[in-house]
C-alpha positions as CSV (number, residue, x, y, z in Angstrom):
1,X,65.4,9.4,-120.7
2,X,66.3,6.9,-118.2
3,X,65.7,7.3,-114.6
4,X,67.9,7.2,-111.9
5,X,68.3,3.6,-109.7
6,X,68.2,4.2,-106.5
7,X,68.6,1.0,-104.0
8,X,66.6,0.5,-101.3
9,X,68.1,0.9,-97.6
10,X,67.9,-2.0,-95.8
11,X,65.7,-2.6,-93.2
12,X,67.0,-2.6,-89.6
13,X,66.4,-5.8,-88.0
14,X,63.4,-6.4,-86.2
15,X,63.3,-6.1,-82.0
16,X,63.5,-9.4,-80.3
17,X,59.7,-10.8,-80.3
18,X,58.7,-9.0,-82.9
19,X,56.3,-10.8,-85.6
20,X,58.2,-11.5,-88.5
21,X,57.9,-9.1,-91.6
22,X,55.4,-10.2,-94.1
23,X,56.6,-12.1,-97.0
24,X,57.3,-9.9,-100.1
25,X,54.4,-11.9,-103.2
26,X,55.8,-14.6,-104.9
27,X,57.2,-13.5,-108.7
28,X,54.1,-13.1,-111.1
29,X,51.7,-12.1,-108.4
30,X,50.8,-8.6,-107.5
31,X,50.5,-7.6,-104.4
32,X,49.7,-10.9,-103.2
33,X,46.0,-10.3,-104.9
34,X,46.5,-11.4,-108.2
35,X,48.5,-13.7,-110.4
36,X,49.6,-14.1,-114.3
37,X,49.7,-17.6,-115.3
38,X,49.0,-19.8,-118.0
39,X,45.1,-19.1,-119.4
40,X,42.2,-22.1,-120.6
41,X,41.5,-19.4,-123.1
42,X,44.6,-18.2,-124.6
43,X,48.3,-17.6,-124.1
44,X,48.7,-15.5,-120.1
45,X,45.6,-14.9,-117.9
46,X,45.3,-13.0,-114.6
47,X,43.8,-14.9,-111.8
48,X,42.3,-13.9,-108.3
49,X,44.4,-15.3,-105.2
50,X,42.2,-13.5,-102.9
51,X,38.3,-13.2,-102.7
52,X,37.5,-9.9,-104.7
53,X,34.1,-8.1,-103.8
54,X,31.6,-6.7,-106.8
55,X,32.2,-3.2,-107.3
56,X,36.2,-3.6,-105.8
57,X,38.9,-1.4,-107.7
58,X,41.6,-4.6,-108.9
59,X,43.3,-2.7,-110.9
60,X,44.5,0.0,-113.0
61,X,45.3,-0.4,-117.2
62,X,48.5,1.3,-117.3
63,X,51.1,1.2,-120.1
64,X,52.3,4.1,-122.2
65,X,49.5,6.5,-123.9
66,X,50.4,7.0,-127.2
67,X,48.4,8.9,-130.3
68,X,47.0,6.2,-132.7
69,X,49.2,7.2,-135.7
70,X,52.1,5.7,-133.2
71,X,50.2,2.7,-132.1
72,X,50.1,1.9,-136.0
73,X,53.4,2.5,-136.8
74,X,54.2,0.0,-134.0
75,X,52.0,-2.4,-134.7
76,X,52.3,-5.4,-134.9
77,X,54.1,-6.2,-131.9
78,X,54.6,-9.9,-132.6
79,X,54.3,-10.2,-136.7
80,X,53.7,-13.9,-136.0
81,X,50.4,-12.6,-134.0
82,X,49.0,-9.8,-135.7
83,X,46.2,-9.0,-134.0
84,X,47.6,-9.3,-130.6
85,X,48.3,-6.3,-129.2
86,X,48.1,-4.5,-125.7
87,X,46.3,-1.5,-126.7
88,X,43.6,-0.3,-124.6
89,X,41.7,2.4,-126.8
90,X,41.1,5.9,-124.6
91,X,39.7,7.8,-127.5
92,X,39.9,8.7,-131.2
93,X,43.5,10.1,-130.5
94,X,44.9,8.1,-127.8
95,X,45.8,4.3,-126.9
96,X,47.9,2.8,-123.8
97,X,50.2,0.9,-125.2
98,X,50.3,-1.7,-122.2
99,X,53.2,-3.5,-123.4
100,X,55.4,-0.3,-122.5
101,X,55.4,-0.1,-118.9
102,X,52.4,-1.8,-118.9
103,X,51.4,-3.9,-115.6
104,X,49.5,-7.6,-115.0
105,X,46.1,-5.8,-116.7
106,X,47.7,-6.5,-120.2
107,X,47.1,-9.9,-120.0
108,X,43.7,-10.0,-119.1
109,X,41.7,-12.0,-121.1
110,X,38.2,-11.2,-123.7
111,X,34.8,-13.0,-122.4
112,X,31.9,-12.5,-123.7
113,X,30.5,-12.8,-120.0
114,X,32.9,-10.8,-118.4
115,X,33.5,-10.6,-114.4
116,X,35.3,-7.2,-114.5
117,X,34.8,-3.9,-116.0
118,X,36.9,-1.0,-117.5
119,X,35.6,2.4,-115.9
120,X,37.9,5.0,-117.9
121,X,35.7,8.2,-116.8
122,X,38.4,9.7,-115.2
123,X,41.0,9.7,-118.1
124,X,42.6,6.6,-116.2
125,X,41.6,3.1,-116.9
126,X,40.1,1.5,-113.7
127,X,39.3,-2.0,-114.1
128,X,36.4,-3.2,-111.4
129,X,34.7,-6.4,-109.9
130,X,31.5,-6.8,-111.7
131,X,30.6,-9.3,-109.0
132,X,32.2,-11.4,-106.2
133,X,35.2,-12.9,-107.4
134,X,36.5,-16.1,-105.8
135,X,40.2,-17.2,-105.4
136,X,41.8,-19.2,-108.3
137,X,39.2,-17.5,-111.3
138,X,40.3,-16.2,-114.1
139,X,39.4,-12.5,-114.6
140,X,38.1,-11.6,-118.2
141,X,36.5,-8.0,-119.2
142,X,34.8,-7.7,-123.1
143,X,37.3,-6.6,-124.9
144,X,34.6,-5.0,-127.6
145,X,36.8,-4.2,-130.5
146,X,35.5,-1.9,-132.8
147,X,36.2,-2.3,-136.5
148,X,35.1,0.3,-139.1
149,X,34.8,-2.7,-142.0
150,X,31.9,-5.0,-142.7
151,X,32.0,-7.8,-140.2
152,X,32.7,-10.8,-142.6
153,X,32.7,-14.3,-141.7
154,X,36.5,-14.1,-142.2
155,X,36.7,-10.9,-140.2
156,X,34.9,-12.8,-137.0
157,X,37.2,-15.7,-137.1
158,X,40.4,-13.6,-137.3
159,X,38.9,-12.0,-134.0
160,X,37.2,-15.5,-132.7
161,X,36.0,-15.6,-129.2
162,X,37.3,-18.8,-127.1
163,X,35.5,-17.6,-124.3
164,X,33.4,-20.7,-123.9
165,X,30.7,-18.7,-122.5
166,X,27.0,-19.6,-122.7
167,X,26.3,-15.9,-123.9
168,X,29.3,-16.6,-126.5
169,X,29.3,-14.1,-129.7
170,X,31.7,-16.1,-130.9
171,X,33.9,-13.2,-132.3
172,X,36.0,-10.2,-130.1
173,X,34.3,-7.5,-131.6
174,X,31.4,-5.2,-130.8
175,X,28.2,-6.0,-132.0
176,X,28.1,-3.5,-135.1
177,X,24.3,-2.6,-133.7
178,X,25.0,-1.4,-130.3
179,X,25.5,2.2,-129.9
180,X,27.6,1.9,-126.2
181,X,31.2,2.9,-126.6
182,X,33.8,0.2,-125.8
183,X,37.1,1.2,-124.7
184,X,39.3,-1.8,-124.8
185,X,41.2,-2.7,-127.6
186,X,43.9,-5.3,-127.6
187,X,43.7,-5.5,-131.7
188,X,44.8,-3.2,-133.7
189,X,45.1,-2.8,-137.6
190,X,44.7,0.3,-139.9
191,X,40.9,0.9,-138.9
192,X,41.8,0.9,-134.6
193,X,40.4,-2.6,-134.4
């Protein structure tokens, strides 16, 4: 159901003296702290423009929360890409589907030595400064995608890291060993990878 557009008023001018009113962020930027551009590592990355403390909230994951049935049914998004998605997995039944109504977060990129984390405790997905940040880096989280199948040669490249990290895994998915949850997902096929 579409929603109603309302404009804005505008702004009565400012008294004489006054300081001038801040400049609104440039496009691609949000709020001034962060910006999409082109990534090293593939396709659109997310980059500080502000020094970003460990343990700062940068942003939320948002996008449409959909069951997983749906998120297959829609998949893929770009058939020439069919891996790439901008599903961040919540649970067994639910995914945000950040490519509707999704924000900058969708196109943050996997690294195997990530500098952000997901904290999806709350039911929300927080994503938070694993250390200090500096202006100009790229911000990357780990994306550890969970795939039910045997993790084939094949199956590593078609999720291949590009990370360039020294801890590189060389592959997107969860090491099948390690018992921690992951709750990103940003591939998607018929077993929630």
């Amino acid at each position: 159901m579409p929603s109603a557009v309302r404009k804005a008023a505008k702004p009565a001018a400012a008294p004489a003296g006054a300081p001038a009113a801040a400049k609104p962020p440039a496009p691609g930027t949000t709020k001034g702290r962060l910006q999409v551009r082109e990534s090293g590592v593939h396709g659109k990355g997310v980059f500080a423009l502000v020094p970003i403390k460990k343990g700062e909230l940068i942003l939320e994951y948002t996008g449409e929360v959909i069951t997983w049935p749906e998120a297959l049914r829609r998949h893929p998004h770009d058939p020439s890409q069919p891996d790439h998605t901008f599903y961040f997995h919540l649970n067994d039944e639910l995914v945000i589907d950040g490519n509707v109504g999704g924000n900058a977060s969708k196109w943050i990129n996997h690294s195997c030595a990530p500098n952000i984390e997901a904290d999806d405790e709350s039911g929300q997905v927080y994503l938070l400064a694993l250390r200090n940040i500096k202006p100009g880096e790229e911000l990357f989280f780990d994306y550890g995608l969970v795939i039910e199948e045997r993790y084939t040669p094949a199956l590593k490249k078609r999720f291949e890291c590009r990370c360039g990290a020294k801890t590189c895994r060389g592959t997107m998915l969860a090491p099948k060993r390690s018992s921690a949850p992951k709750a990103t997902q940003r591939a998607s096929g018929a077993s929630k990878a």
